[in-house]
TORLUMMAR-164082 format. One record per residue (C-alpha): residue in three letters; x, y, z. Coordinates in nm, 4 decimals. Example, Ala and Ser with C-alpha at 12.3 -4.5 7.8 and 13.67 -1.06 7.14 Angstrom:
! residues 2
NODE_ALA_1.2300_-0.4500_0.7800
NODE_SER_1.3670_-0.1060_0.7140
This chain:
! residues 67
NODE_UNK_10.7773_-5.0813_3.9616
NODE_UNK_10.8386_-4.8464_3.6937
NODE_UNK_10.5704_-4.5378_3.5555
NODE_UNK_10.5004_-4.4887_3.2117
NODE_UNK_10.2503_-4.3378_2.9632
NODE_UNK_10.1359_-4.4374_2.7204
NODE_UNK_9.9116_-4.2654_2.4791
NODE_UNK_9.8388_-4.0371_2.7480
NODE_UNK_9.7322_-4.3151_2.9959
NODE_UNK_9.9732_-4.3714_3.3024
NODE_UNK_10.0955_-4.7714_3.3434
NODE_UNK_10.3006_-4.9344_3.5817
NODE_UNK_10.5116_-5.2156_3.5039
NODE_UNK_10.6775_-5.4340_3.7417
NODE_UNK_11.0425_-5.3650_3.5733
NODE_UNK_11.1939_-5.1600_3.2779
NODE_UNK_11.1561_-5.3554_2.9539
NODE_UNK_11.2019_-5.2700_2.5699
NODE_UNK_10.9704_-5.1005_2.3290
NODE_UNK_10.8966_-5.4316_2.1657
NODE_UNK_10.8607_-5.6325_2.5483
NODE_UNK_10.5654_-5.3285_2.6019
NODE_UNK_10.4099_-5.3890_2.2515
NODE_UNK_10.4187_-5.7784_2.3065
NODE_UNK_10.2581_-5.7063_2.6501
NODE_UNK_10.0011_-5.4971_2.4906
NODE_UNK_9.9431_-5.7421_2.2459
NODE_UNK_9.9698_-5.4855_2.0001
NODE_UNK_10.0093_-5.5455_1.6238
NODE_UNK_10.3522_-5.4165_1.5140
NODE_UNK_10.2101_-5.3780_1.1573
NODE_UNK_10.1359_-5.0582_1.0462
NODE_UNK_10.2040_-4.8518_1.3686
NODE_UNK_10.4890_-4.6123_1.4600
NODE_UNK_10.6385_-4.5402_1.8322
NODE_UNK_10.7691_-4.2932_2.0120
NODE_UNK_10.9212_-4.2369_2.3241
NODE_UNK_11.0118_-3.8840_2.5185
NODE_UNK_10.8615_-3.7302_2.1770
NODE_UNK_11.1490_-3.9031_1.9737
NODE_UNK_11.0175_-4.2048_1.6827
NODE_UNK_11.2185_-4.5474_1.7632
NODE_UNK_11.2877_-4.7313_1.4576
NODE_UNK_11.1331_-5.0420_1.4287
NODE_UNK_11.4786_-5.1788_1.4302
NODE_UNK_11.5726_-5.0516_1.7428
NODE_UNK_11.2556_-5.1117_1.9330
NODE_UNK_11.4271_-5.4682_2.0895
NODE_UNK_11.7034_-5.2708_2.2171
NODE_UNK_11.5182_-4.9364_2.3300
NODE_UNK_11.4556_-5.0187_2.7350
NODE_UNK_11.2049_-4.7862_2.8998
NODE_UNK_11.2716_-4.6033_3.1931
NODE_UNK_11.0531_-4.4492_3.5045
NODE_UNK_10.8585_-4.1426_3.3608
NODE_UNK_10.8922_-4.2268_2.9895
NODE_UNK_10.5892_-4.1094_2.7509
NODE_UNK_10.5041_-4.3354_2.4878
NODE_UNK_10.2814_-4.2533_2.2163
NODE_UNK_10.1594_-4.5262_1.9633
NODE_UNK_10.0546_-4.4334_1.6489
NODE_UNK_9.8012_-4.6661_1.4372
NODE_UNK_9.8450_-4.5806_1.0990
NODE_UNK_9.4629_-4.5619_0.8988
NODE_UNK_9.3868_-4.5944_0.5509
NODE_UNK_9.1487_-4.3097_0.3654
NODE_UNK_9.1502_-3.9991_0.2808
């Protein structure tokens, strides 16, 4: 088992996976939201091949529409 937070909210997983395994497992929309991990934004490229580790922060960011 692995810690993480997210948004401020500690999770454990059973086992490191990638920013887009975590999203998938969330069922989170990927539309129109950003990520970061360790205060550093992950291209939506890379989030396949960015793998979490034990004591990673993750903040998702939904984007909103107004003013």
């Amino acid at each position: 088992m692995i810690t993480i937070t997210i948004n401020n909210q500690t999770k454990e997983i059973s086992k490191a996976v990638s920013v887009e395994q975590l999203l998938n497992d969330l069922n989170q929309q990927s539309q129109g939201i950003a990520v970061a991990v360790n205060q550093s934004i992950i291209s939506r490229h890379n989030w396949d091949q960015e793998i979490l580790n034990d004591g990673d922060d993750i903040l998702i960011i939904q984007a909103t529409q107004g003013g």
